[in-house]
PDB file of N, H, CA, C and O in Angstrom:
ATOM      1  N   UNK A   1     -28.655  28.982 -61.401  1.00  0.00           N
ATOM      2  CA  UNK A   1     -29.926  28.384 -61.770  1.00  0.00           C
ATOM      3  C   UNK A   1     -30.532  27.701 -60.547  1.00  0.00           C
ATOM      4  O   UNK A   1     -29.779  27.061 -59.814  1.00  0.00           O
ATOM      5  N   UNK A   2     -31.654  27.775 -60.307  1.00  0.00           N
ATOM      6  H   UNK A   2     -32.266  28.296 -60.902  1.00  0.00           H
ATOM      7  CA  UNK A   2     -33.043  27.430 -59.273  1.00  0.00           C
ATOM      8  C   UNK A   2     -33.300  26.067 -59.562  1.00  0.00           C
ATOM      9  O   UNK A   2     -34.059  25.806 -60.495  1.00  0.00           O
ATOM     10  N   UNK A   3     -32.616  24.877 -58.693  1.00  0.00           N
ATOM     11  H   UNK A   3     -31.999  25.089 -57.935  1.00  0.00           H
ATOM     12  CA  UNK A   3     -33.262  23.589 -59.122  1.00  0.00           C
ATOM     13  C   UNK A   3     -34.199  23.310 -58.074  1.00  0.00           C
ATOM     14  O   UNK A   3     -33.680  23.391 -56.961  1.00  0.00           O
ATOM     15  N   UNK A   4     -35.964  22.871 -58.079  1.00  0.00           N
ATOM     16  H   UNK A   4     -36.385  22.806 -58.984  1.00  0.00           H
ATOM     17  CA  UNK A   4     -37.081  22.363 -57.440  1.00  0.00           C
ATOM     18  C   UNK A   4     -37.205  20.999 -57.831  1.00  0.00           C
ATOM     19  O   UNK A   4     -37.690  20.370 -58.772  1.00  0.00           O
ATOM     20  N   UNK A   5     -36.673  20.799 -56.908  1.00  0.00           N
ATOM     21  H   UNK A   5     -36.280  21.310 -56.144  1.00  0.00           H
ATOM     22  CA  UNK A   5     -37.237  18.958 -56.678  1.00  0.00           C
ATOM     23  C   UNK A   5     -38.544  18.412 -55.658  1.00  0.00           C
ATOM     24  O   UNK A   5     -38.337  18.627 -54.464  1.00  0.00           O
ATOM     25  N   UNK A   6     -39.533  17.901 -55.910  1.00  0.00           N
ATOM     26  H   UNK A   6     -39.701  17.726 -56.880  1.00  0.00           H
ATOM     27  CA  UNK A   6     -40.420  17.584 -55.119  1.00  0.00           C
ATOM     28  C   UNK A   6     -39.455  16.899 -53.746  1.00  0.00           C
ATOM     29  O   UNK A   6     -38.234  16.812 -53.874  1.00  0.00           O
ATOM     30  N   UNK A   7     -39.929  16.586 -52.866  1.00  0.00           N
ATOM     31  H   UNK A   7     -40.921  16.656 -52.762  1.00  0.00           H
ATOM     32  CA  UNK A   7     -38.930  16.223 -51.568  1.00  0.00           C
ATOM     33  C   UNK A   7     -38.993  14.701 -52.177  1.00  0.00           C
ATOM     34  O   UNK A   7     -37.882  14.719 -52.708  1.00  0.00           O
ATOM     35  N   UNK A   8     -39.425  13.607 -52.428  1.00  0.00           N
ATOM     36  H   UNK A   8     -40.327  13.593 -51.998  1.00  0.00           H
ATOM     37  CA  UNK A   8     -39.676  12.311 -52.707  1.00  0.00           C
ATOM     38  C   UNK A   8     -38.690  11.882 -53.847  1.00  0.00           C
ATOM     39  O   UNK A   8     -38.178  10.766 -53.936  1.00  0.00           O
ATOM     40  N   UNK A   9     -38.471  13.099 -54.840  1.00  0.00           N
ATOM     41  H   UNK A   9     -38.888  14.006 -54.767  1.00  0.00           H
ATOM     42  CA  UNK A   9     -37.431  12.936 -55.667  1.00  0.00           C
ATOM     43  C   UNK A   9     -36.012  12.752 -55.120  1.00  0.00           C
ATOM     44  O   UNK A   9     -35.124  12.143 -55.717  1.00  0.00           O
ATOM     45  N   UNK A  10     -35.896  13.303 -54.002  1.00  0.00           N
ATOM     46  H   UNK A  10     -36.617  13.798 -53.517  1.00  0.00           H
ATOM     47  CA  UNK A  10     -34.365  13.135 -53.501  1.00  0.00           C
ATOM     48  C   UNK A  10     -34.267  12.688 -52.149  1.00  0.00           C
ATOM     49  O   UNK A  10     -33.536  12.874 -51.177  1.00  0.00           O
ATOM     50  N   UNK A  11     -35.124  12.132 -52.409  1.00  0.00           N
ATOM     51  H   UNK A  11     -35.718  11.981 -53.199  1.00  0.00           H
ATOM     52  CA  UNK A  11     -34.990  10.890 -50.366  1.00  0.00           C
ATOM     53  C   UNK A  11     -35.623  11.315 -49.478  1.00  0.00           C
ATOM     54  O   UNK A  11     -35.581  10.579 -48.493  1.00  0.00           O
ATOM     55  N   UNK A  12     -36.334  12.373 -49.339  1.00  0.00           N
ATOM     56  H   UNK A  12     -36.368  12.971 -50.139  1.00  0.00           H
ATOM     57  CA  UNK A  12     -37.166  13.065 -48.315  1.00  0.00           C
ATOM     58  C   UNK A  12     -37.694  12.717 -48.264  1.00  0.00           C
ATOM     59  O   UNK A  12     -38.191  12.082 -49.194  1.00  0.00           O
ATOM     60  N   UNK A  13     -38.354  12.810 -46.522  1.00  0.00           N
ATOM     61  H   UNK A  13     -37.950  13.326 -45.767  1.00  0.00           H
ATOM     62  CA  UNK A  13     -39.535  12.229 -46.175  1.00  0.00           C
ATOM     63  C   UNK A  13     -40.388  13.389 -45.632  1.00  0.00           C
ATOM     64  O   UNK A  13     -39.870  14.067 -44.744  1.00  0.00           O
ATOM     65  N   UNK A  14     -41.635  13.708 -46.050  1.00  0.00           N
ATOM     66  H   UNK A  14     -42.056  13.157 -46.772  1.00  0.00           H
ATOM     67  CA  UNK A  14     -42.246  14.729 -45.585  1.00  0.00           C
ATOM     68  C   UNK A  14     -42.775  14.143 -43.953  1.00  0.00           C
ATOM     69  O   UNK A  14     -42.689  12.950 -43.663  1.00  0.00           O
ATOM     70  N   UNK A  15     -43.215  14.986 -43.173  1.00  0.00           N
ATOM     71  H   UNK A  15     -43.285  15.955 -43.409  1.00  0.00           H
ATOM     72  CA  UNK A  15     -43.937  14.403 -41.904  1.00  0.00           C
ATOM     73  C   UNK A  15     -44.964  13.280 -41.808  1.00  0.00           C
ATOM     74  O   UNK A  15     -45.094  12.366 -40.994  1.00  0.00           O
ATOM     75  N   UNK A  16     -45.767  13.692 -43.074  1.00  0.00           N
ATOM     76  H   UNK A  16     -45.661  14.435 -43.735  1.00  0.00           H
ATOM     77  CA  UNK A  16     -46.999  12.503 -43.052  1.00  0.00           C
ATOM     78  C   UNK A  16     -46.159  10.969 -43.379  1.00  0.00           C
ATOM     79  O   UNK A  16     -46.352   9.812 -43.006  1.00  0.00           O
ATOM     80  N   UNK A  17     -45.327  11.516 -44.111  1.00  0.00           N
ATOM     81  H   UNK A  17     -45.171  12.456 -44.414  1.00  0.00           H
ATOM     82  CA  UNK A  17     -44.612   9.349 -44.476  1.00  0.00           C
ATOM     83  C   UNK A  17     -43.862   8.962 -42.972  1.00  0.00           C
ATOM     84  O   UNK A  17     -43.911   7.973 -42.241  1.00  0.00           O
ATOM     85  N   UNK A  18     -43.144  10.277 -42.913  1.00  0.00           N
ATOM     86  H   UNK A  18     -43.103  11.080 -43.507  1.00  0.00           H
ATOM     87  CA  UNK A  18     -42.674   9.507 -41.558  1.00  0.00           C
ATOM     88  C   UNK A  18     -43.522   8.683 -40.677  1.00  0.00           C
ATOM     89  O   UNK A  18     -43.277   7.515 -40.377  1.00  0.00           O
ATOM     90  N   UNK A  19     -44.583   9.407 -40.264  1.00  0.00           N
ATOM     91  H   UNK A  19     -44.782  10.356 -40.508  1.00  0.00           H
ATOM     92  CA  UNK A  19     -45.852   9.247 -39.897  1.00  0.00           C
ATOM     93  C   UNK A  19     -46.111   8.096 -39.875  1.00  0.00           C
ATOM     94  O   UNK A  19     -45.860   7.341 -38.936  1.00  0.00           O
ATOM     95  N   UNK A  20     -46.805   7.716 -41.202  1.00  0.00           N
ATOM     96  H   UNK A  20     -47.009   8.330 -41.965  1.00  0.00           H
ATOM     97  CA  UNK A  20     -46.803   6.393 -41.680  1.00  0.00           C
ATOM     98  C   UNK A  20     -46.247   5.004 -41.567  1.00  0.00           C
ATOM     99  O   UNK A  20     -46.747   3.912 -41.297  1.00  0.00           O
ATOM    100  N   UNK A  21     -44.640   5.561 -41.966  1.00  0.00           N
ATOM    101  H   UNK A  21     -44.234   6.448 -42.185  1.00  0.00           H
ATOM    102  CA  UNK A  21     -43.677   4.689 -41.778  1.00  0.00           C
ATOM    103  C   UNK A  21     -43.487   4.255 -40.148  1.00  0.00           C
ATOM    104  O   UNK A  21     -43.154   3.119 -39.807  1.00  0.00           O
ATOM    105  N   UNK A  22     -43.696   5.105 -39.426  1.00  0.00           N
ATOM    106  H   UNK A  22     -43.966   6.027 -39.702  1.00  0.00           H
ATOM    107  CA  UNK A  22     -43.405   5.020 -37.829  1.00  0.00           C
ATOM    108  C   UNK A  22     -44.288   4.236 -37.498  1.00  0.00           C
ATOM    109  O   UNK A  22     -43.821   3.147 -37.167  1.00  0.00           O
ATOM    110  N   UNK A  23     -45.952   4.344 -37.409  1.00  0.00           N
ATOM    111  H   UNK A  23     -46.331   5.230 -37.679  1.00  0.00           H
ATOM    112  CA  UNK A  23     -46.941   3.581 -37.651  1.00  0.00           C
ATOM    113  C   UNK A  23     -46.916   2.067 -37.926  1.00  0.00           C
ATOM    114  O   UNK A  23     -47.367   1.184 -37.196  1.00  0.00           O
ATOM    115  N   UNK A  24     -46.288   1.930 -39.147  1.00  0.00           N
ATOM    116  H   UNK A  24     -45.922   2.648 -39.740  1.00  0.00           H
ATOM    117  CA  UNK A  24     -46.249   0.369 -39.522  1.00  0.00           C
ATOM    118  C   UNK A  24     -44.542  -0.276 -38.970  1.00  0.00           C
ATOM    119  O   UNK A  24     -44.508  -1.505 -38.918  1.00  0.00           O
ATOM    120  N   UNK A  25     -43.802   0.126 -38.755  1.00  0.00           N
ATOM    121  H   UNK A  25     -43.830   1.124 -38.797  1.00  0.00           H
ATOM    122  CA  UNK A  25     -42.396  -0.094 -37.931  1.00  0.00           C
ATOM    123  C   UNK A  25     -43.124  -0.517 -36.660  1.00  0.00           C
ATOM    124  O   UNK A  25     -43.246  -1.729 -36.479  1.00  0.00           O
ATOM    125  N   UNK A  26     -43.683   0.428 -35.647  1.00  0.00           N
ATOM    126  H   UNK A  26     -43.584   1.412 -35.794  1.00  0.00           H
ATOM    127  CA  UNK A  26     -44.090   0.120 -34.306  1.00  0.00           C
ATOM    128  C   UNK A  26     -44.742  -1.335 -34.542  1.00  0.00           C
ATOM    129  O   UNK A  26     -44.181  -2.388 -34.238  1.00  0.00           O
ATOM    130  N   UNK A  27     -46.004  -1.228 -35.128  1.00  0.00           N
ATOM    131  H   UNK A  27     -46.460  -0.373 -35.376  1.00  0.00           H
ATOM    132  CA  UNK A  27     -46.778  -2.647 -35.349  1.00  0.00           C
ATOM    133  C   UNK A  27     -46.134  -3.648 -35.578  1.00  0.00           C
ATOM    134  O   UNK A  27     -46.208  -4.547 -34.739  1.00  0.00           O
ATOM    135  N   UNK A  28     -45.344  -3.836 -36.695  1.00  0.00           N
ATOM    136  H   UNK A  28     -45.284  -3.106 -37.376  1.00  0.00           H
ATOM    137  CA  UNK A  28     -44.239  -4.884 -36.990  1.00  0.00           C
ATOM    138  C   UNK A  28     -43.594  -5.474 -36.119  1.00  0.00           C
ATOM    139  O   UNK A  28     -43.731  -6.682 -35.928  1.00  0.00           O
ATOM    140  N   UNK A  29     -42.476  -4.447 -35.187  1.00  0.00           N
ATOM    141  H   UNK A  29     -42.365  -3.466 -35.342  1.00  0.00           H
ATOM    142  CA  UNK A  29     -41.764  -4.982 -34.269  1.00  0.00           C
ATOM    143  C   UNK A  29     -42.585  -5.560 -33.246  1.00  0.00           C
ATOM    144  O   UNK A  29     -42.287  -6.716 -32.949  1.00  0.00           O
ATOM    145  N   UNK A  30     -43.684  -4.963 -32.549  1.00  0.00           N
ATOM    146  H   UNK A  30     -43.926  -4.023 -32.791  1.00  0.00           H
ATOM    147  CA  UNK A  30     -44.050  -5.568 -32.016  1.00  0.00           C
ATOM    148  C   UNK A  30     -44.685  -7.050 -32.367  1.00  0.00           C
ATOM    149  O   UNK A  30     -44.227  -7.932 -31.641  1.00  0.00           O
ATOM    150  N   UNK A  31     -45.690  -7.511 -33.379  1.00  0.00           N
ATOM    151  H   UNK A  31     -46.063  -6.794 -33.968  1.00  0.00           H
ATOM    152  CA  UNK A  31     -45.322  -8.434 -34.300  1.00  0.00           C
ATOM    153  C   UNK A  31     -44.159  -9.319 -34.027  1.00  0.00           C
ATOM    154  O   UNK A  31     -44.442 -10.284 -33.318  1.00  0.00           O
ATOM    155  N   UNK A  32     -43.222  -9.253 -34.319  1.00  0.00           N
ATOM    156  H   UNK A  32     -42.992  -8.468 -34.895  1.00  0.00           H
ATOM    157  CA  UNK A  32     -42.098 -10.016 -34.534  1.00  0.00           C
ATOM    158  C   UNK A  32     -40.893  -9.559 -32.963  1.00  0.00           C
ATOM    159  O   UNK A  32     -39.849 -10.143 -32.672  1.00  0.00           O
ATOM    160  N   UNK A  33     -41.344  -8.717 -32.445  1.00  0.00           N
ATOM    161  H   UNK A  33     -42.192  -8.243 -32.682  1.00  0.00           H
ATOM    162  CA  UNK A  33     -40.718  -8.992 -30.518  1.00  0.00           C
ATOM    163  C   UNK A  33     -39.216  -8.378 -31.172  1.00  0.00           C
ATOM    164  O   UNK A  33     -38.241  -9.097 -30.952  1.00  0.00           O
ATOM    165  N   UNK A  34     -39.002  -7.263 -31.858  1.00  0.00           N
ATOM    166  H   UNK A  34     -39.794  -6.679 -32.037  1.00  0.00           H
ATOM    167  CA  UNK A  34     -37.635  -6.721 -31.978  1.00  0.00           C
ATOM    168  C   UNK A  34     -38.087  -5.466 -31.340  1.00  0.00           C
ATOM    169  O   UNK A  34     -39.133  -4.860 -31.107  1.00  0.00           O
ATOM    170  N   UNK A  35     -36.233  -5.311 -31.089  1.00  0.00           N
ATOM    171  H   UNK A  35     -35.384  -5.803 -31.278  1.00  0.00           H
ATOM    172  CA  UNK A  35     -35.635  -4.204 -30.157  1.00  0.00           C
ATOM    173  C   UNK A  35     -34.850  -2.618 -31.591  1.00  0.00           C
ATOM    174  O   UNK A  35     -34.271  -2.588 -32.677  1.00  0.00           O
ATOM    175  N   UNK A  36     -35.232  -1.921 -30.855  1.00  0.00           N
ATOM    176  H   UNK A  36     -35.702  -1.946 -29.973  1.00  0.00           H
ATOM    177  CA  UNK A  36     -34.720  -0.747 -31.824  1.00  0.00           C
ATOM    178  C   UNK A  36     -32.883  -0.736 -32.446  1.00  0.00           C
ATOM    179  O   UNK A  36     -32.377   0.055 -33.242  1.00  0.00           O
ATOM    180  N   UNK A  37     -32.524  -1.387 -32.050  1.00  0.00           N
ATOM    181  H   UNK A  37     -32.935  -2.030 -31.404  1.00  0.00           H
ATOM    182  CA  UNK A  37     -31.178  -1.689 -31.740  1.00  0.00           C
ATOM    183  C   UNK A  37     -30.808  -3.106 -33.008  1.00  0.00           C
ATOM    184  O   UNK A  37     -29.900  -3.036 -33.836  1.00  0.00           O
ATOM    185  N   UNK A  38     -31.693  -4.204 -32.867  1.00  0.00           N
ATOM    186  H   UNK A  38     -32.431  -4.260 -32.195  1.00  0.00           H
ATOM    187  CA  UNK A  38     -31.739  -4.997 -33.438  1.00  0.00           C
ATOM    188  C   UNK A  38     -31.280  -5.080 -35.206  1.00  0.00           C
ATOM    189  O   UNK A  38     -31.824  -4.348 -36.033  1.00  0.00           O
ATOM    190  N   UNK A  39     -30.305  -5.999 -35.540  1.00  0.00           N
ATOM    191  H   UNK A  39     -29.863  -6.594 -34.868  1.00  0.00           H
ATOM    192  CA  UNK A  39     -30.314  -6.143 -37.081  1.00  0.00           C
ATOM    193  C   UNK A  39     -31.598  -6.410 -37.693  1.00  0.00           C
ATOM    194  O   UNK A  39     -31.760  -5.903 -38.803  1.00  0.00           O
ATOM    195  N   UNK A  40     -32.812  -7.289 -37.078  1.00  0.00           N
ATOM    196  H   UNK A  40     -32.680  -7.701 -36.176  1.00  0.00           H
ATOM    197  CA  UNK A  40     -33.805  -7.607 -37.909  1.00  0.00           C
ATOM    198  C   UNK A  40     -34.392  -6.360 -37.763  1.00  0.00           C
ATOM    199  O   UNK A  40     -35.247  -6.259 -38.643  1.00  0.00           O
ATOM    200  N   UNK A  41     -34.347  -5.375 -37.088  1.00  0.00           N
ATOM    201  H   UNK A  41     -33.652  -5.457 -36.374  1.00  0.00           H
ATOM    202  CA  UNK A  41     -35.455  -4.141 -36.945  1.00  0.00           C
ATOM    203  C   UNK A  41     -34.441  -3.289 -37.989  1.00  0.00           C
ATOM    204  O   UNK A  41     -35.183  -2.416 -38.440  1.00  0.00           O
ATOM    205  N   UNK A  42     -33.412  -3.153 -38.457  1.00  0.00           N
ATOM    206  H   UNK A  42     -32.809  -3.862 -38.091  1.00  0.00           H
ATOM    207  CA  UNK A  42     -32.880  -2.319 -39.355  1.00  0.00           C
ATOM    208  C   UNK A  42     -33.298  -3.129 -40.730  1.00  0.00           C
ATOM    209  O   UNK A  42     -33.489  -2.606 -41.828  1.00  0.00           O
ATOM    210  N   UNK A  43     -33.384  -4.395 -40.440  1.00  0.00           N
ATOM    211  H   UNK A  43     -33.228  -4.820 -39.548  1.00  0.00           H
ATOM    212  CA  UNK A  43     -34.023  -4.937 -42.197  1.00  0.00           C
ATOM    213  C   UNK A  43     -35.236  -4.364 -42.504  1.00  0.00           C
ATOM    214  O   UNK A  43     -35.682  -3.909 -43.557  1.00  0.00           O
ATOM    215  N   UNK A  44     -35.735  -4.479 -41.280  1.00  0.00           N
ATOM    216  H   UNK A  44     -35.373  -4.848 -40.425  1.00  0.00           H
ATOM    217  CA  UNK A  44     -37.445  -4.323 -41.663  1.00  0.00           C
ATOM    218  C   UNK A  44     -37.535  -2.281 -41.704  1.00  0.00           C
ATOM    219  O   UNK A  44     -38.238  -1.723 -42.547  1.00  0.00           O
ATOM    220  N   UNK A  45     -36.992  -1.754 -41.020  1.00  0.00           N
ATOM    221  H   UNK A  45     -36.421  -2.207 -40.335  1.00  0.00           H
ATOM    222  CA  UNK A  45     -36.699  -0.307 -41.056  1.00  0.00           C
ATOM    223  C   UNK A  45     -36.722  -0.232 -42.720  1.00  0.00           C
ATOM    224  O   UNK A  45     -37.664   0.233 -43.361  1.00  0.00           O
ATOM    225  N   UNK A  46     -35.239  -0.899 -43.417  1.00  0.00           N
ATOM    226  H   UNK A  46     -34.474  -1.277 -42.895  1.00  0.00           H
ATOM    227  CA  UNK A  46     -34.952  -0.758 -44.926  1.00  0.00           C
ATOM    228  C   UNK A  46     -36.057  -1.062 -46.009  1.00  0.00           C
ATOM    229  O   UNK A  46     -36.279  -0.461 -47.060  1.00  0.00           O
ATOM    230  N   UNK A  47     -36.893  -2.511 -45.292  1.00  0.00           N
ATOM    231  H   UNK A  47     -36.714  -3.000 -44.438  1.00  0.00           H
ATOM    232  CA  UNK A  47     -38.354  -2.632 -46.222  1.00  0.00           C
ATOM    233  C   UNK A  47     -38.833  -2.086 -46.342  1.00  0.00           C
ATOM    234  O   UNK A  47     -39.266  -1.875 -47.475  1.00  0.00           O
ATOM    235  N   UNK A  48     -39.235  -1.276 -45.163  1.00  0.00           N
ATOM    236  H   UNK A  48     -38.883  -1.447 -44.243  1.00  0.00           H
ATOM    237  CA  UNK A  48     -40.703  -0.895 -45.440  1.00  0.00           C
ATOM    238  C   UNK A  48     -39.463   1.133 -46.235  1.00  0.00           C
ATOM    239  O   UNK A  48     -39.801   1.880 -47.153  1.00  0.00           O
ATOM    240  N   UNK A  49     -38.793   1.185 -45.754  1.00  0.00           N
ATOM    241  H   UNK A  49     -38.518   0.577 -45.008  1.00  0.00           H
ATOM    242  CA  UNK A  49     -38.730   2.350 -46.642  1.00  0.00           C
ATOM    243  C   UNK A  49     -38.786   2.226 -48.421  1.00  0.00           C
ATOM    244  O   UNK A  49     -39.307   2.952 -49.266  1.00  0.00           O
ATOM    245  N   UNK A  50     -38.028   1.015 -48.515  1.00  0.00           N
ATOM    246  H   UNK A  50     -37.604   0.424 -47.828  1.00  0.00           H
ATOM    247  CA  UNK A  50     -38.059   0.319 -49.898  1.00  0.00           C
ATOM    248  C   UNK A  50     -39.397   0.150 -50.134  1.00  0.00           C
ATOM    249  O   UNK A  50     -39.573   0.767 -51.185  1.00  0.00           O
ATOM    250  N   UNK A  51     -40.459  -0.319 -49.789  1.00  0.00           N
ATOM    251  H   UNK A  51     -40.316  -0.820 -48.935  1.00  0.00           H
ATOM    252  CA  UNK A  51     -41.979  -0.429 -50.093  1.00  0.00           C
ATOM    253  C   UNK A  51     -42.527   0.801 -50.199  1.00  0.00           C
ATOM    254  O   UNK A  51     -43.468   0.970 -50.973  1.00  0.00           O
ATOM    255  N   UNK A  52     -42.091   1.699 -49.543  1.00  0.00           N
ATOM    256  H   UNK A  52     -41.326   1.562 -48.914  1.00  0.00           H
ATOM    257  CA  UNK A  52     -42.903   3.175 -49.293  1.00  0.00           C
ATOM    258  C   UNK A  52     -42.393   4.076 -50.537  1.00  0.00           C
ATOM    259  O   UNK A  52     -42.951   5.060 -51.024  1.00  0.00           O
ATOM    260  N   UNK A  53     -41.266   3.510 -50.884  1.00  0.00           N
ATOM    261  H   UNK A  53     -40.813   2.711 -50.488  1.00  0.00           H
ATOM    262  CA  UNK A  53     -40.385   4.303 -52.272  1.00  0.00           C
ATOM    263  C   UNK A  53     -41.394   3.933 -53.147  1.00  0.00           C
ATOM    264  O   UNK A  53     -42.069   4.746 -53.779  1.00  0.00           O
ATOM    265  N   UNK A  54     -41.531   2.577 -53.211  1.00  0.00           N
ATOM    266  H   UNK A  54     -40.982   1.916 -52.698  1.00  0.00           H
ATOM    267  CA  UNK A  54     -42.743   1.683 -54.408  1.00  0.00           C
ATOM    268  C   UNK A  54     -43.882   2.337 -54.457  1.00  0.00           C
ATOM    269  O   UNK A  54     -44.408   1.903 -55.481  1.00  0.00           O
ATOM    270  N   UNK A  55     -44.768   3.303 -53.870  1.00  0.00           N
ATOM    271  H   UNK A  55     -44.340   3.655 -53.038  1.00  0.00           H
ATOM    272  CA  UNK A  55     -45.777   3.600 -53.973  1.00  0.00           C
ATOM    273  C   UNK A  55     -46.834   2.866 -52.617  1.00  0.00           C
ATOM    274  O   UNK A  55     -48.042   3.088 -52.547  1.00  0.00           O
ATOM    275  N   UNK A  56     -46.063   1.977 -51.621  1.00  0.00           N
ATOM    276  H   UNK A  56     -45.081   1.797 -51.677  1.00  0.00           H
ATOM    277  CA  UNK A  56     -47.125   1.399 -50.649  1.00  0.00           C
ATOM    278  C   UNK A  56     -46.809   2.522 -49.864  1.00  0.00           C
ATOM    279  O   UNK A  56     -45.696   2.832 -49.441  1.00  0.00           O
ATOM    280  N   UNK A  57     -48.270   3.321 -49.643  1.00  0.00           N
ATOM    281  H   UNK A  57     -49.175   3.070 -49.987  1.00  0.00           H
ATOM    282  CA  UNK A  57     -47.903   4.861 -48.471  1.00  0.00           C
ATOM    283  C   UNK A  57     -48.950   4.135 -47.408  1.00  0.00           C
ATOM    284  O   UNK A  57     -48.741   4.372 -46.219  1.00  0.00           O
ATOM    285  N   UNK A  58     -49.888   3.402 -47.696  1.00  0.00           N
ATOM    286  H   UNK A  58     -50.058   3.210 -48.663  1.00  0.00           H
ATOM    287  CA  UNK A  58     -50.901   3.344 -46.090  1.00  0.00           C
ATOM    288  C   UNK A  58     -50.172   2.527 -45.247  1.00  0.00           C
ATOM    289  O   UNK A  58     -49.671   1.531 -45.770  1.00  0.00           O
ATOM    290  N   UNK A  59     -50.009   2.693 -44.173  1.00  0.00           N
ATOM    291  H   UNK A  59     -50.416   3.501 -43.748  1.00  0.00           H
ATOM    292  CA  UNK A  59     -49.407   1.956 -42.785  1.00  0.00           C
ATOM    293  C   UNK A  59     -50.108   0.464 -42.750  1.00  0.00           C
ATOM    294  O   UNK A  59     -49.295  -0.456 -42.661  1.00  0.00           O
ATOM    295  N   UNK A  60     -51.072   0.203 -42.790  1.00  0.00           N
ATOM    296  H   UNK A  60     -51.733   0.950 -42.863  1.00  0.00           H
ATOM    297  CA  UNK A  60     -52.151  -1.068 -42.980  1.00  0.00           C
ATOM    298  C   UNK A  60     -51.665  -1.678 -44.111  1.00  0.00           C
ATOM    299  O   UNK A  60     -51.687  -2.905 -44.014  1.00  0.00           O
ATOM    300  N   UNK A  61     -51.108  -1.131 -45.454  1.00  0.00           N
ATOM    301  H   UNK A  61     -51.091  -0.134 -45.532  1.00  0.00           H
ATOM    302  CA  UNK A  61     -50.904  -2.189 -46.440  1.00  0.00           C
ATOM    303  C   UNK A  61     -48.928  -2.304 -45.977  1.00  0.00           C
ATOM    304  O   UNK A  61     -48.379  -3.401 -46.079  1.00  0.00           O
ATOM    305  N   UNK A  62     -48.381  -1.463 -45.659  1.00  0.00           N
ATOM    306  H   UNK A  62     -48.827  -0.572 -45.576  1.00  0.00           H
ATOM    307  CA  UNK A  62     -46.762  -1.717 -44.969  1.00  0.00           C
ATOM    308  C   UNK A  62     -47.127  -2.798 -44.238  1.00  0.00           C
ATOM    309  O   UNK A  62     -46.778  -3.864 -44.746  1.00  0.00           O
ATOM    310  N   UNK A  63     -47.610  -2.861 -43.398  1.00  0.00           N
ATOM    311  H   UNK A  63     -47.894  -1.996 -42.986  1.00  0.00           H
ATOM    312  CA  UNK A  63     -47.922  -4.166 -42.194  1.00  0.00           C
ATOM    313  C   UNK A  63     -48.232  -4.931 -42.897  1.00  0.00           C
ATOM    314  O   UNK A  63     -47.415  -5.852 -42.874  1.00  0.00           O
ATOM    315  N   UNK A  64     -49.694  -5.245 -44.157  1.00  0.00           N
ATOM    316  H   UNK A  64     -50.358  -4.497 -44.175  1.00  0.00           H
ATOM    317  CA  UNK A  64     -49.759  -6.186 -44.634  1.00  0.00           C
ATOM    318  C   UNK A  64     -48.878  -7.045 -45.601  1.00  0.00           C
ATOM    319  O   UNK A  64     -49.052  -8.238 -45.851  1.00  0.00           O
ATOM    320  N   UNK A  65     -47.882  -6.213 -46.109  1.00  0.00           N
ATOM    321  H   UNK A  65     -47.741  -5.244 -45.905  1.00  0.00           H
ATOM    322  CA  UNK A  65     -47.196  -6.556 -47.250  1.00  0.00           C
ATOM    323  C   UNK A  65     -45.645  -7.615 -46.528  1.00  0.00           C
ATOM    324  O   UNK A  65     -45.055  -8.598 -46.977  1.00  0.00           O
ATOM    325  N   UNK A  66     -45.441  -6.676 -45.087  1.00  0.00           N
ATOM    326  H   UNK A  66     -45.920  -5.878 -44.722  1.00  0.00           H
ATOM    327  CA  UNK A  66     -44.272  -7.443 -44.025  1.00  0.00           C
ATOM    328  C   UNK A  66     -44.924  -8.122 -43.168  1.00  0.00           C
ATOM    329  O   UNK A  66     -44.335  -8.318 -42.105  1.00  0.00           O
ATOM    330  N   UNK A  67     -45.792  -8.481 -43.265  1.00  0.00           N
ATOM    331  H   UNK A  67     -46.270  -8.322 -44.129  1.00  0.00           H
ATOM    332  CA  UNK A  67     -46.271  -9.227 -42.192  1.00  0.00           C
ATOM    333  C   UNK A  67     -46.398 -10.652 -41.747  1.00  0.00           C
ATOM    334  O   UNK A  67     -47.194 -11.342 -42.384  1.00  0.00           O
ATOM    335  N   UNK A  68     -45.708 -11.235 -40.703  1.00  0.00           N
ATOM    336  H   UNK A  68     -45.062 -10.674 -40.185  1.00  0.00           H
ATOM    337  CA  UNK A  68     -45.718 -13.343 -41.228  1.00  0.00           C
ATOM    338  C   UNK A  68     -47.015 -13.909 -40.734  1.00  0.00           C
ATOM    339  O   UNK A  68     -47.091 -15.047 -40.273  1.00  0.00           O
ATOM    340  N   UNK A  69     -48.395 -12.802 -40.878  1.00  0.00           N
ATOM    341  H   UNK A  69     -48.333 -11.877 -41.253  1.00  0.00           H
ATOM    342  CA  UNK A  69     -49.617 -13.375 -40.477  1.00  0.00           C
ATOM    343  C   UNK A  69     -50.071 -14.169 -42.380  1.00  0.00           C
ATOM    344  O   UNK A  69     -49.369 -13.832 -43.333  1.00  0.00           O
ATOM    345  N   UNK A  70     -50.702 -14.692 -42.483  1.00  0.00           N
ATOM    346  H   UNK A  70     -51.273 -14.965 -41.709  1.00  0.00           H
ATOM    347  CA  UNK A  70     -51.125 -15.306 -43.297  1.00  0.00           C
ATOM    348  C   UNK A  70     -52.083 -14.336 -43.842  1.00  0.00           C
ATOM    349  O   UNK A  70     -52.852 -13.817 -43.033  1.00  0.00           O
ATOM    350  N   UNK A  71     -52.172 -13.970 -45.205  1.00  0.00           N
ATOM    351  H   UNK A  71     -51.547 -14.391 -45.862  1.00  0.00           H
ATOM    352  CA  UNK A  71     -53.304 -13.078 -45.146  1.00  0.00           C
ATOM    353  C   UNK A  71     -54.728 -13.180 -45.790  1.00  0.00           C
ATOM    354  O   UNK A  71     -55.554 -12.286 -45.605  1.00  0.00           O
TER     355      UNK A  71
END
């Protein structure tokens, strides 16, 4: 039997989220002065994938949602 799962159903990331996700990661760290290497850059790596699972896909609302600017 033929099982079709949309890619989002089973952890995939198509190019455009990566996209996205890469987008609001870069901004962030810079933001907050982390190194790729860093534990706080693997928290914030895990947020924003956890936010992007939630339905936040624009890069502008990822940044806004992690962001310690006041908004």
């Amino acid at each position: 039997m033929l099982y079709l799962f949309e890619m989002q159903d089973i952890g995939m990331f198509k190019p455009d989220d990566l996209e996205a996700l890469r987008k609001a990661f870069e901004q962030l760290s810079i933001e907050y002065e982390l190194k790729d290497d860093d534990a706080q850059a693997r928290f914030l790596a895990r947020s924003l994938i956890q936010l992007y699972r939630h339905g936040v896909r624009d890069p502008e609302n990822l940044v806004s949602a992690l962001s310690g600017r006041a908004a």
